[in-house]
N, C-alpha and C positions, 0 to 999 in steps of 0.2 A: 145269166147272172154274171155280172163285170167279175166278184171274186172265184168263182170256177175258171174262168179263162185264165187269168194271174196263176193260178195254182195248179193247174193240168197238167204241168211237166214234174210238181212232187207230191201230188194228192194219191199215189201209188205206193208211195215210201209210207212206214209204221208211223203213227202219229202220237205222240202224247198229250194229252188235252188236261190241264189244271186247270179246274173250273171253281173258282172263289163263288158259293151260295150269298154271300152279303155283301156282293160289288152289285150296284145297282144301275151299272152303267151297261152289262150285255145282255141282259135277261136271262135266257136257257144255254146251253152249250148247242143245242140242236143244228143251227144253223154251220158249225161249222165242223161235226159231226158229220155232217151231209154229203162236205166238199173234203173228208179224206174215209174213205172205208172203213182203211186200214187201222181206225183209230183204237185208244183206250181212253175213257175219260175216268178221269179219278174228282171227285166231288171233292170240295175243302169244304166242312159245315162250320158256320161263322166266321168264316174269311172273309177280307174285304179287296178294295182293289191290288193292293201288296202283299199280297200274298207270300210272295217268300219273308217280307220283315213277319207278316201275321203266325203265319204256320210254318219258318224255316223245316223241322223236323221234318215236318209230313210233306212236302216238298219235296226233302233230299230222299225220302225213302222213295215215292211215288217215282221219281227220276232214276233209279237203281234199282227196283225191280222191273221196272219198263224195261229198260237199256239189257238188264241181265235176261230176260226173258223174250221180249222184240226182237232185238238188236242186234245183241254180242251172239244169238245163238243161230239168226239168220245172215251172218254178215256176208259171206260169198256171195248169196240168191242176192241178196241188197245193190251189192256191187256192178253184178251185171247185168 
């Protein structure tokens, strides 16, 4: 798979996945689910492809508990 190759030097790193349910251009999140583990997906239901114009809020929440919980609390292990 051409995008596993692209992505093997940061499909290790925590992933955050915003998956807009009423964008009808990527179908499931699965596929890129696949290519990081490490992932969280957070659903947006009737979101479209803009999702931050559609659902700012739930956006900036899903981005901040991610970061506070992933991120800010593994940051050293991240680093090296």
């Amino acid at each position: 798979m051409l995008e596993a190759e692209h992505l093997a030097g940061i499909a290790h790193l925590p992933t955050l996945i915003l998956w807009a349910d009423a964008d009808p251009g990527f179908g499931t999140p699965h596929r890129f689910e696949g290519l990081f583990p490490k992932h969280r997906t957070v659903v947006l239901k009737n979101v479209g492809h803009f999702l931050e114009e559609d659902a700012p809020d739930e956006v900036a929440e899903a981005i901040l508990r991610w970061w506070a919980e992933e991120v800010a609390s593994a940051e050293p292990a991240i680093r090296s």
